[in-house]
PLY file of the C-alpha trace (Angstrom):
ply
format ascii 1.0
element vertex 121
property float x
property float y
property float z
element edge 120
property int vertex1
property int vertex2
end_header
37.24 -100.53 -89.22
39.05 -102.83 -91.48
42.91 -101.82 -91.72
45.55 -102.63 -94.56
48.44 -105.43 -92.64
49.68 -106.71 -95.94
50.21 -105.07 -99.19
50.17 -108.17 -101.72
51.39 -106.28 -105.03
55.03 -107.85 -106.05
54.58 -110.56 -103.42
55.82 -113.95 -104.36
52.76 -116.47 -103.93
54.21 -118.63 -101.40
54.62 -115.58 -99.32
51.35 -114.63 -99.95
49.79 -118.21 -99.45
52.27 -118.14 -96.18
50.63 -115.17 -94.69
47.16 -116.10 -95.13
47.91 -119.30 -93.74
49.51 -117.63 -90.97
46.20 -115.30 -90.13
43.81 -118.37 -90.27
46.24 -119.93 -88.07
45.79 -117.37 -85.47
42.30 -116.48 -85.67
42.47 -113.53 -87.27
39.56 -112.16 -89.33
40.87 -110.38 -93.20
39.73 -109.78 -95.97
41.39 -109.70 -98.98
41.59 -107.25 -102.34
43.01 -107.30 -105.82
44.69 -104.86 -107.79
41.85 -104.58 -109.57
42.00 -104.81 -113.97
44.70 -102.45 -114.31
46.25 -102.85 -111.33
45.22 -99.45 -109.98
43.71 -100.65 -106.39
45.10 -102.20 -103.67
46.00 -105.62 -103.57
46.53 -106.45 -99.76
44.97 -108.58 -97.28
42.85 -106.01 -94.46
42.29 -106.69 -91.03
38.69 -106.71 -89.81
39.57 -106.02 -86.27
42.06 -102.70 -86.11
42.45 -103.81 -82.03
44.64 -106.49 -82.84
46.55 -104.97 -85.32
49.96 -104.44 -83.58
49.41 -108.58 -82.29
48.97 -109.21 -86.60
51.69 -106.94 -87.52
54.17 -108.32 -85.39
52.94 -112.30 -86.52
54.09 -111.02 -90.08
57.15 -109.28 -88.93
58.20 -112.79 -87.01
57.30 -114.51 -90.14
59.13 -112.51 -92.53
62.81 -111.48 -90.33
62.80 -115.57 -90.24
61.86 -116.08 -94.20
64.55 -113.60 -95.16
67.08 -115.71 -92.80
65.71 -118.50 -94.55
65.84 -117.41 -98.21
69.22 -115.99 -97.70
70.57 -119.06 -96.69
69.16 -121.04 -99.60
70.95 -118.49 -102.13
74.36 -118.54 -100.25
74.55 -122.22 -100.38
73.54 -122.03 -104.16
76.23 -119.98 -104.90
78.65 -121.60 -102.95
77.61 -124.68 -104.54
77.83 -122.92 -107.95
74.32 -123.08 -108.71
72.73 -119.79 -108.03
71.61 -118.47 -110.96
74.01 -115.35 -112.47
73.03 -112.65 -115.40
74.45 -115.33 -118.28
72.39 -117.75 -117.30
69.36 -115.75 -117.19
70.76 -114.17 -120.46
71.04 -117.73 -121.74
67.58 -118.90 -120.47
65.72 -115.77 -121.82
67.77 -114.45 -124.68
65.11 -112.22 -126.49
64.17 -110.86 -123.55
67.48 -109.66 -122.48
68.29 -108.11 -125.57
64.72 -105.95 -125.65
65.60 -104.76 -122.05
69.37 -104.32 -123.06
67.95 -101.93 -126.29
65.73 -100.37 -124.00
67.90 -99.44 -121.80
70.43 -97.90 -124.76
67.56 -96.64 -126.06
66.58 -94.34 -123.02
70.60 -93.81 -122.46
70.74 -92.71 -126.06
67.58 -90.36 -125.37
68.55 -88.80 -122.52
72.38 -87.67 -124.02
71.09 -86.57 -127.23
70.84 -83.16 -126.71
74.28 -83.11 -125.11
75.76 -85.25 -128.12
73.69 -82.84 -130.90
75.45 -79.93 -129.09
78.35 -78.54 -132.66
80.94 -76.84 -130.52
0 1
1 2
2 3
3 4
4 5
5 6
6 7
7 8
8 9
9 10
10 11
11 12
12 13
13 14
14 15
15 16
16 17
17 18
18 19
19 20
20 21
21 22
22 23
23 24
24 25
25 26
26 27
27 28
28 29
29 30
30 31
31 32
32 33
33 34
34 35
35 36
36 37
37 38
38 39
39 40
40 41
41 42
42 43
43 44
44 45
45 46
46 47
47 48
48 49
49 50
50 51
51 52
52 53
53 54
54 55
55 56
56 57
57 58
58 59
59 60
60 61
61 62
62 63
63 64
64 65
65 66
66 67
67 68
68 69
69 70
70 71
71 72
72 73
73 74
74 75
75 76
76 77
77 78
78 79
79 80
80 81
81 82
82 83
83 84
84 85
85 86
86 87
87 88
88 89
89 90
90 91
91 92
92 93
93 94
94 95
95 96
96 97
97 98
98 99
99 100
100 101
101 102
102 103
103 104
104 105
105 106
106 107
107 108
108 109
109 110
110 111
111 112
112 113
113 114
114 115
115 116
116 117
117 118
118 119
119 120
């Protein structure tokens, strides 16, 4: 009975792309799903073979205790080197789009104390 290993939704593609490369690699049989139109469903890569789902799990594990060494290591010499990327420059590389998440976020602030603020004492 196949058996979910590897949720894909909010997975960067190279870590996708890493894990299925890692599967063929080792022989194991998956099959993979979407998220369907709306993104209801599950997107995730499913073992075939539920035996050798502890040997899978732990290839992935392996795989992703050393990315996160990995990727940590890239960011702290970035920002050692002064390069990692900081809220002004994102501010400064998507402008509009910081300001429509900054008025959202006012917006729902505003929202939520409103009945608080309307309060006449």
């Amino acid at each position: 009975m196949p058996v979910l290993i590897f949720r894909l939704n909010n997975v960067p593609e190279d870590e996708a792309a890493d894990v299925r490369a890692l599967l063929d690699q080792h022989g194991f049989a998956y099959h993979e799903t979407t998220g369907g139109f709306l993104g209801f469903g599950v997107a995730g890569l499913w073992l075939l073979d539920d035996s050798r789902k502890a040997a899978a799990r732990a290839l992935i594990d392996t795989y992703q205790d050393e990315r996160r060494v990995r990727l940590r290591a890239e960011h702290e010499a970035l920002r050692r080197a002064g390069r990692a990327e900081t809220m002004l420059h994102r501010f400064a590389r998507q402008p509009l789009q910081s300001l429509f998440y900054i008025a959202a976020a006012a917006a729902v602030l505003y929202l939520t104390l409103w009945p608080f603020l309307a309060l006449e004492g």
